[in-house]
N, C-alpha and C positions, 0 to 999 in steps of 0.2 A: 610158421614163422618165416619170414621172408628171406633170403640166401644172404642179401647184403646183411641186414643187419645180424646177423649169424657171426658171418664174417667182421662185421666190427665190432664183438664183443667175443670173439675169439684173439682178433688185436689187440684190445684194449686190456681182455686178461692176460695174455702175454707179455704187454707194459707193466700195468699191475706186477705181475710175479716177479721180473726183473726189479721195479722198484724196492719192492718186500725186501730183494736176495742184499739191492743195494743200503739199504736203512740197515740189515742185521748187519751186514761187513764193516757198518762206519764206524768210526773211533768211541764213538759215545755209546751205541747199542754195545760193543765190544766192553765196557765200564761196565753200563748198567746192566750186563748178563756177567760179570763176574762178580760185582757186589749180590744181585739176587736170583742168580742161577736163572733168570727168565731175560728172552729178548724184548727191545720196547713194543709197547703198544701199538705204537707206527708199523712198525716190520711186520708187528701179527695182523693188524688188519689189512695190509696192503698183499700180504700173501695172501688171505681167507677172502679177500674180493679177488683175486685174482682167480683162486683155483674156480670159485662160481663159477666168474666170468666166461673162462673155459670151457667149464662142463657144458652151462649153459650155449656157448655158440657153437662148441662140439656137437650138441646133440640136436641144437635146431640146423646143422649142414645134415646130419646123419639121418634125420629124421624130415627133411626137407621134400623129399618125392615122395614120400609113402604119406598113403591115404587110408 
């Protein structure tokens, strides 16, 4: 896998997770996780693509010279 794009999917799950952190802190995921003990749907998938996102361009940097 190529270094840039490693690198910009290392960024973009780094976006990703911040967004996740921001959807669960907002006023409304804060309602709908005390009415159903769970955070919205939005927060859970923008963390669960974020954390990919990372691993994934983690390990195409870390695994970028090796043949």
């Amino acid at each position: 896998m190529n270094k840039i794009i490693s690198l910009a999917l290392l960024a973009a799950g780094v976006i990703l997770l911040y967004f996740g952190y921001q959807e669960k802190q907002s006023v409304g995921s804060q309602v709908s996780e005390a009415i159903t003990n769970q955070p919205t749907d939005n927060a859970i998938w923008f963390i669960i693509a974020g954390v990919v996102a990372v691993i994934i361009g983690a390990g195409g940097l870390f695994f970028a010279g090796r043949k």
